[in-house]
Backbone atoms as SQL, in Angstrom:
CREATE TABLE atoms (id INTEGER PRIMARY KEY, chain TEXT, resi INTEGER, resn TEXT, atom TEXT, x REAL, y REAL, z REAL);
INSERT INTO atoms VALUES
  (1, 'A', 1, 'UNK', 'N', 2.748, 149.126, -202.231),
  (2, 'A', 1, 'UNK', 'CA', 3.473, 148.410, -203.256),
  (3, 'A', 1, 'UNK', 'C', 4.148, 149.434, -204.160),
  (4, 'A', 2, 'UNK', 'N', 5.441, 149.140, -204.219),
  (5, 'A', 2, 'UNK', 'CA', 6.081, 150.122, -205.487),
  (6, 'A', 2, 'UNK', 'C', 5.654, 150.205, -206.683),
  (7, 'A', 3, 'UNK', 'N', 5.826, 150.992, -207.637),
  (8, 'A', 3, 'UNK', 'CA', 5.543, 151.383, -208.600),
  (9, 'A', 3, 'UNK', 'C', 6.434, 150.196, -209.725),
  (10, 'A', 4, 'UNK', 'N', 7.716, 149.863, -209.507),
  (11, 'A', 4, 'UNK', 'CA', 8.266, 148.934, -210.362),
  (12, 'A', 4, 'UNK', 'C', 7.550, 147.452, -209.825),
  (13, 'A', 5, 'UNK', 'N', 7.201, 147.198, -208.619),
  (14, 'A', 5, 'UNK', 'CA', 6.319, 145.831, -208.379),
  (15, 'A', 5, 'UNK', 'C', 5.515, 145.939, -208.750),
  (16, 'A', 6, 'UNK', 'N', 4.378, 147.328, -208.965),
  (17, 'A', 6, 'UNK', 'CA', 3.146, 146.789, -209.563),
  (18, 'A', 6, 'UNK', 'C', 2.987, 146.735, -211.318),
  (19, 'A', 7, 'UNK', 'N', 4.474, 147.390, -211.786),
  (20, 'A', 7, 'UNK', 'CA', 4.789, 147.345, -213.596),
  (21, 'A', 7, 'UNK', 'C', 5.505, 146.088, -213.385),
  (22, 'A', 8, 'UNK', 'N', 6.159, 145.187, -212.669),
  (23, 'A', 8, 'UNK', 'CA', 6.490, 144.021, -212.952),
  (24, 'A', 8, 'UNK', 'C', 5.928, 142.636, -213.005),
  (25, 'A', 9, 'UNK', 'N', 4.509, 142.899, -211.750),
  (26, 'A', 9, 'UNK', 'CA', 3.740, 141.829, -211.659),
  (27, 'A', 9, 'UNK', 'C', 2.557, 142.440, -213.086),
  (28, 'A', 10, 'UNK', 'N', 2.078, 143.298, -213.070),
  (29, 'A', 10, 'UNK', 'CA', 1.448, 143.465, -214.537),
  (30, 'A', 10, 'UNK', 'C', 2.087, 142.867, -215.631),
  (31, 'A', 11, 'UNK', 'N', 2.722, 143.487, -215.422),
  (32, 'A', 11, 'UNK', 'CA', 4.070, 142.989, -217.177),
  (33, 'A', 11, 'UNK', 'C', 4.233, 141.463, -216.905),
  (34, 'A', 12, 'UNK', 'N', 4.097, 140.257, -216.038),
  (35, 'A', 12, 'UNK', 'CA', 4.219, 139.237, -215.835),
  (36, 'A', 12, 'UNK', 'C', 2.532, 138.995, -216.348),
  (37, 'A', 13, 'UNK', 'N', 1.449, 139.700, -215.733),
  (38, 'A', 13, 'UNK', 'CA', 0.344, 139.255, -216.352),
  (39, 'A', 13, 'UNK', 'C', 0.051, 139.330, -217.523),
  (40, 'A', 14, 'UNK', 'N', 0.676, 139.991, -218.270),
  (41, 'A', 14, 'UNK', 'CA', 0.182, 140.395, -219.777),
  (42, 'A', 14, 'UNK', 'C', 1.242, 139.220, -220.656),
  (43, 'A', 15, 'UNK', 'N', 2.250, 138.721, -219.687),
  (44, 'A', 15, 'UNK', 'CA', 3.449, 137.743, -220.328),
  (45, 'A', 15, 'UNK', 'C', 2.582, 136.686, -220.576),
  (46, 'A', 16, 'UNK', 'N', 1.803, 136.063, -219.233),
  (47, 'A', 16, 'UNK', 'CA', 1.001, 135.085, -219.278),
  (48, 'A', 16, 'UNK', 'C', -0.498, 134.731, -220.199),
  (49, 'A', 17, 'UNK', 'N', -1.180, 136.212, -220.207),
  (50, 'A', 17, 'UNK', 'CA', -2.074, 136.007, -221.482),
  (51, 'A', 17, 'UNK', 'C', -1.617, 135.642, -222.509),
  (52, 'A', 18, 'UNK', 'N', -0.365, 136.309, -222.863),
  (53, 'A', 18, 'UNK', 'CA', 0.383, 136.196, -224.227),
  (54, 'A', 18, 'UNK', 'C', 0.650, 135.133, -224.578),
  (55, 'A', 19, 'UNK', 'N', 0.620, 134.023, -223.675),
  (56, 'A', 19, 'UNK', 'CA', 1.398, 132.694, -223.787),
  (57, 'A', 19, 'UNK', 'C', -0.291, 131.649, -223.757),
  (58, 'A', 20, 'UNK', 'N', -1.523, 132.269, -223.631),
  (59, 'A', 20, 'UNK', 'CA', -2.446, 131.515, -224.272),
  (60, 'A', 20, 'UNK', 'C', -2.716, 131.372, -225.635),
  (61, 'A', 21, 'UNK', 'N', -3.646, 130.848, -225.729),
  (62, 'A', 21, 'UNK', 'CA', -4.321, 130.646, -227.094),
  (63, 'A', 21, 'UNK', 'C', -5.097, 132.169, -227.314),
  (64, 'A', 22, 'UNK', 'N', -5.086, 132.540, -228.566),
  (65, 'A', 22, 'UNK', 'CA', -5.810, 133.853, -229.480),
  (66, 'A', 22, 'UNK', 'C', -7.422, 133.304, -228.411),
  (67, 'A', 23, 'UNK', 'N', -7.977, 132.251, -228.187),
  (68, 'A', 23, 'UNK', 'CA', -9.545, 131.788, -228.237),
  (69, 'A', 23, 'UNK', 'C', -9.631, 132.088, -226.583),
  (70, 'A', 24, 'UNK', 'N', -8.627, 131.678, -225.843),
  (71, 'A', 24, 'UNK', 'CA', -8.380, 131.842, -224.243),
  (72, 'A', 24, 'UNK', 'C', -7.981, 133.265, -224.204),
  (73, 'A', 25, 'UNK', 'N', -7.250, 134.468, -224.998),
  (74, 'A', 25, 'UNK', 'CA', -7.414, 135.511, -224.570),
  (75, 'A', 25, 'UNK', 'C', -8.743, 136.387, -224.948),
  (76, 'A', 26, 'UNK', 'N', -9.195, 136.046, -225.969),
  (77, 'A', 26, 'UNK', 'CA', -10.529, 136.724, -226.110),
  (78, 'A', 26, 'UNK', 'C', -11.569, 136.501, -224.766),
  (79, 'A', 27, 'UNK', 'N', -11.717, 134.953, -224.362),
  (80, 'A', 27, 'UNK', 'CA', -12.440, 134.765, -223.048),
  (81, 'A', 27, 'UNK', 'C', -11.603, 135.783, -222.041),
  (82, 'A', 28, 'UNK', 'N', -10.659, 135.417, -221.562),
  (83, 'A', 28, 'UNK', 'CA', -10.088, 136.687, -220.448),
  (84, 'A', 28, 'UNK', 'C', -10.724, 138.208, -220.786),
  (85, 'A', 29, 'UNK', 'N', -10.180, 138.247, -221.949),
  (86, 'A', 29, 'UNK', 'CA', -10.640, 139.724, -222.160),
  (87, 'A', 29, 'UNK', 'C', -12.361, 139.915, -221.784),
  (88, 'A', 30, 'UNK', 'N', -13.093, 139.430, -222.338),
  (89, 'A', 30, 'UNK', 'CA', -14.549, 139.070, -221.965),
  (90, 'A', 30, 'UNK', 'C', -14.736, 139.126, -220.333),
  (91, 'A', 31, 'UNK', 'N', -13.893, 138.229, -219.294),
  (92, 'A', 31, 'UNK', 'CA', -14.003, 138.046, -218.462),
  (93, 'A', 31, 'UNK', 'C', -13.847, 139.686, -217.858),
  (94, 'A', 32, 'UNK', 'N', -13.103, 139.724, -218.210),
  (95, 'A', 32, 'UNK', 'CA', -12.307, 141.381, -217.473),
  (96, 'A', 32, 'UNK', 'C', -12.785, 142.239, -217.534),
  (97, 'A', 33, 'UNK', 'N', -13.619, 142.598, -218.695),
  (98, 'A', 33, 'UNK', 'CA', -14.796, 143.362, -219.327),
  (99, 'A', 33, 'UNK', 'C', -16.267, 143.318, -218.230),
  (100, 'A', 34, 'UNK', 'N', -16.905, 142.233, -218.397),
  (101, 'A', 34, 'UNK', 'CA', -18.124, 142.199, -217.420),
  (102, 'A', 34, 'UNK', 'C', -17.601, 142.092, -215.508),
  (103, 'A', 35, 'UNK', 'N', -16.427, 141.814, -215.377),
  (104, 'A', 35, 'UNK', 'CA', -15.975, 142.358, -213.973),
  (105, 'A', 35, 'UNK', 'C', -15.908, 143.432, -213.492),
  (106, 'A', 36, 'UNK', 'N', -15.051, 144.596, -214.863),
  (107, 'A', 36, 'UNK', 'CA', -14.941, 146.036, -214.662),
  (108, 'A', 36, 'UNK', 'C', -16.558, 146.508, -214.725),
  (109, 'A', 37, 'UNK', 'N', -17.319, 146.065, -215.570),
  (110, 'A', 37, 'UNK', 'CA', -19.056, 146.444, -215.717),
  (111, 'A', 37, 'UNK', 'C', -19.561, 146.383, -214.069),
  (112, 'A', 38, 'UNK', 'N', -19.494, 145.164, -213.831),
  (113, 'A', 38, 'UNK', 'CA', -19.693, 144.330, -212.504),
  (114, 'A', 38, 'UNK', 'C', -19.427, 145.867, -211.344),
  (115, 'A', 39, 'UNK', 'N', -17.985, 145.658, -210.918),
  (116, 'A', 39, 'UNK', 'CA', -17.610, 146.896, -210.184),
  (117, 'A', 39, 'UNK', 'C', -17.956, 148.324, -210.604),
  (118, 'A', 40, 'UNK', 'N', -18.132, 148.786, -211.505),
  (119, 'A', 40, 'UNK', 'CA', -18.757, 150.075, -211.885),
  (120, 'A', 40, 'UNK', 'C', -19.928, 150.326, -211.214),
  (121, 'A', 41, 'UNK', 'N', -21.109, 149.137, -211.823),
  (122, 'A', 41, 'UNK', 'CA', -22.374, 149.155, -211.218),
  (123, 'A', 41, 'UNK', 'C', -22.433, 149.279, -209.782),
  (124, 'A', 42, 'UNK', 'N', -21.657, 148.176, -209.035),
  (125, 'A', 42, 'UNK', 'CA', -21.681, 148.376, -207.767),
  (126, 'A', 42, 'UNK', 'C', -20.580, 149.416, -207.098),
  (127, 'A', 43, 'UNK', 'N', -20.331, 150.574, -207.800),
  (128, 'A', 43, 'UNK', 'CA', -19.669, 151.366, -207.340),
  (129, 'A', 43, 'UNK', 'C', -20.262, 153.034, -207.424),
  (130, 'A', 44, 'UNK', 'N', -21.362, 152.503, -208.486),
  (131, 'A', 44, 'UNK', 'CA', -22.667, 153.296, -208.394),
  (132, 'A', 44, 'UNK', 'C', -23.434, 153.522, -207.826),
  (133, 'A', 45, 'UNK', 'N', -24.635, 152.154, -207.565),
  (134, 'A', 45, 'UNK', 'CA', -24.837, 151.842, -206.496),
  (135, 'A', 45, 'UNK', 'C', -24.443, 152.546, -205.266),
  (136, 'A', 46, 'UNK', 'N', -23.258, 151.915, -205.029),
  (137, 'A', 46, 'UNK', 'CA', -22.662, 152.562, -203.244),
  (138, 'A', 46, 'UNK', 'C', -22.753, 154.155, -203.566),
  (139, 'A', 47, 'UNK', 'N', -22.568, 154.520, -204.468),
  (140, 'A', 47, 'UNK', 'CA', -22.511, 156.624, -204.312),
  (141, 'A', 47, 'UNK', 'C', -24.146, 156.992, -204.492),
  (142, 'A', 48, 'UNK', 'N', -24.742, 156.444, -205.110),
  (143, 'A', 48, 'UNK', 'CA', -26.588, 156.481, -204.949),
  (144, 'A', 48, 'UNK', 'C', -27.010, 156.221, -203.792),
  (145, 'A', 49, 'UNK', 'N', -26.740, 155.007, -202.962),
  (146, 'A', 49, 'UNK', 'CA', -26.985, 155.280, -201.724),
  (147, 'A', 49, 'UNK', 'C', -26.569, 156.069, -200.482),
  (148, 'A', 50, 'UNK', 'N', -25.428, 157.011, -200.702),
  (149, 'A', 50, 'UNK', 'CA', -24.607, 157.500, -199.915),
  (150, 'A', 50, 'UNK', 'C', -25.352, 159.011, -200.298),
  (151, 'A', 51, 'UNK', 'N', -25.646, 158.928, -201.275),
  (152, 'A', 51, 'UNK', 'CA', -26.406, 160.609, -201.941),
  (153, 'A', 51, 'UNK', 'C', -27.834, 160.596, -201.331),
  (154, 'A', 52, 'UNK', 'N', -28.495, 159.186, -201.121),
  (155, 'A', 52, 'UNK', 'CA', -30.161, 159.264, -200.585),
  (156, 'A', 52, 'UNK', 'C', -29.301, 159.320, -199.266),
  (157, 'A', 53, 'UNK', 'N', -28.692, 158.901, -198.423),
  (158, 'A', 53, 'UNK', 'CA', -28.393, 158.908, -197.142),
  (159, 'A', 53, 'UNK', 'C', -28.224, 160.159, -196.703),
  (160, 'A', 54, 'UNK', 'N', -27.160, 160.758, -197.660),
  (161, 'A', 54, 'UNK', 'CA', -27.180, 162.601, -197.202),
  (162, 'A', 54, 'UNK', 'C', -28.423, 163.657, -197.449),
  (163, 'A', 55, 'UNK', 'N', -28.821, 162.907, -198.345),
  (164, 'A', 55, 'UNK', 'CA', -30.215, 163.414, -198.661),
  (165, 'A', 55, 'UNK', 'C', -31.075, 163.229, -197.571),
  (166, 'A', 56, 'UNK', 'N', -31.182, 162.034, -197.015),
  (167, 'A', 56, 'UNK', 'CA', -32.051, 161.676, -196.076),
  (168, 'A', 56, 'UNK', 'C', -31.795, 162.426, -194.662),
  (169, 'A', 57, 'UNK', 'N', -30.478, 162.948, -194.525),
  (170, 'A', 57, 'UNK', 'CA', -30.310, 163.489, -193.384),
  (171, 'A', 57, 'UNK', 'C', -29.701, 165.285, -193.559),
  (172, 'A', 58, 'UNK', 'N', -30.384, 165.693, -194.589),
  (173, 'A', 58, 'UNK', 'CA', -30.450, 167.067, -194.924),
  (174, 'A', 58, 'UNK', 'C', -29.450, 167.787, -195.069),
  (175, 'A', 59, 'UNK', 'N', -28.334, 166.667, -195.678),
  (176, 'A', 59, 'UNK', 'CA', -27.119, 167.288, -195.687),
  (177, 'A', 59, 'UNK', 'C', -26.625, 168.139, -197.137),
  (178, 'A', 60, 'UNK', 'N', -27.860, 167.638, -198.094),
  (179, 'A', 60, 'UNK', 'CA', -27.652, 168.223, -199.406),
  (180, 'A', 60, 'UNK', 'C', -28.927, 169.406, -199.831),
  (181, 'A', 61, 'UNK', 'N', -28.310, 170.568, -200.292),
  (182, 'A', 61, 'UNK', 'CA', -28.826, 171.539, -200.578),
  (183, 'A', 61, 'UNK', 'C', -28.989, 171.451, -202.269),
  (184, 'A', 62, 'UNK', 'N', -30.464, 172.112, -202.362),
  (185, 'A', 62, 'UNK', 'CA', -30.414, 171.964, -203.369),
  (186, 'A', 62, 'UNK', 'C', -30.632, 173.328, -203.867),
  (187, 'A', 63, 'UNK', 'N', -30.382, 173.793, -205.256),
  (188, 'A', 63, 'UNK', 'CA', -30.728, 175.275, -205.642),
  (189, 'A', 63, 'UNK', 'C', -30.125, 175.521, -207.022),
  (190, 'A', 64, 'UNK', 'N', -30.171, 176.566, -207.297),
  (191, 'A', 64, 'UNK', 'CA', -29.621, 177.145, -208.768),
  (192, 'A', 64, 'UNK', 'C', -28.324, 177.220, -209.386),
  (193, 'A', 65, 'UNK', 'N', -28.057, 177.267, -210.345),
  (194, 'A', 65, 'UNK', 'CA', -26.539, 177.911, -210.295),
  (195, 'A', 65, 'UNK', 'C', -25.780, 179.020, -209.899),
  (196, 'A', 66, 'UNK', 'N', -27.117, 179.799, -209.874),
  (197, 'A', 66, 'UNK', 'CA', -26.902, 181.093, -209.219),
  (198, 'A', 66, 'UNK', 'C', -26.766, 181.269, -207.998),
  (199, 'A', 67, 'UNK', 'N', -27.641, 180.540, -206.871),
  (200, 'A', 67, 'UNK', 'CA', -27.404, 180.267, -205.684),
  (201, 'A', 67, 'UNK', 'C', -26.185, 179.546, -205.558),
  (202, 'A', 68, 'UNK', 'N', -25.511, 178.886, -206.391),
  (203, 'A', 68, 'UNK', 'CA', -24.083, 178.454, -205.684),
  (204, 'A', 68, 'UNK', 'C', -22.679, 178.990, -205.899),
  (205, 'A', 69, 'UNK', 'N', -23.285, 179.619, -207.073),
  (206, 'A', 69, 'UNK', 'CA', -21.733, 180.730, -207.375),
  (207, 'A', 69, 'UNK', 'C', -21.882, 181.758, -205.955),
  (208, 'A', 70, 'UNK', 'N', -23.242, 182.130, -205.333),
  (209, 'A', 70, 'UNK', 'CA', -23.475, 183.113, -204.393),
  (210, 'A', 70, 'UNK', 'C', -22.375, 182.355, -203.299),
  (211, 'A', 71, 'UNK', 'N', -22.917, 181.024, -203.207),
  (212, 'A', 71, 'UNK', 'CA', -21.826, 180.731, -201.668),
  (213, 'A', 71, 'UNK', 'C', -20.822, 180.500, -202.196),
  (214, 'A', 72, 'UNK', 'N', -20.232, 180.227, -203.515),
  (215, 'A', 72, 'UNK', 'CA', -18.628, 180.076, -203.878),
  (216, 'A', 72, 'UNK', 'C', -18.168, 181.527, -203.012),
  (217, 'A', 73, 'UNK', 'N', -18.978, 182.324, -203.585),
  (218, 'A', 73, 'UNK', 'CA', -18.237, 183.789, -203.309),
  (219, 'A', 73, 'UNK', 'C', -17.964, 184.006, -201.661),
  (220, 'A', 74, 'UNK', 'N', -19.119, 183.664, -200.964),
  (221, 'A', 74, 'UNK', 'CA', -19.245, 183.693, -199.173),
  (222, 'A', 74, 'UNK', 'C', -18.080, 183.501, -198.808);
């Protein structure tokens, strides 16, 4: 999607809040709020399990700071 379709269909969404009630955009806003919460969590989630998974299959090293500036340098 282009860059002017996705600033035109936005700019059409923000036309349409605008054209509720002050009481109906506070709910949206609310709504939009615990969705973005919503997806965060489960976007956490998915990288916690992807970290025990590499973990689980010995793909993550663990060690010092000193030990990793050593392999920056390698």
């Amino acid at each position: 999607m282009s860059e002017s379709v996705k600033t035109s269909r936005l700019q059409e969404a923000i036309d349409t809040v605008e054209s509720l009630s002050i009481e109906e955009q506070h709910l949206i806003v609310e709504i939009l709020l615990k969705r973005l919460q919503r997806k965060r969590r489960e976007n956490l989630l998915q990288e916690i399990e992807e970290v025990r998974q590499e973990a689980s299959e010995g793909k993550i090293q663990f060690g010092s700071v000193e030990d990793f500036l050593k392999e920056l340098d390698e």
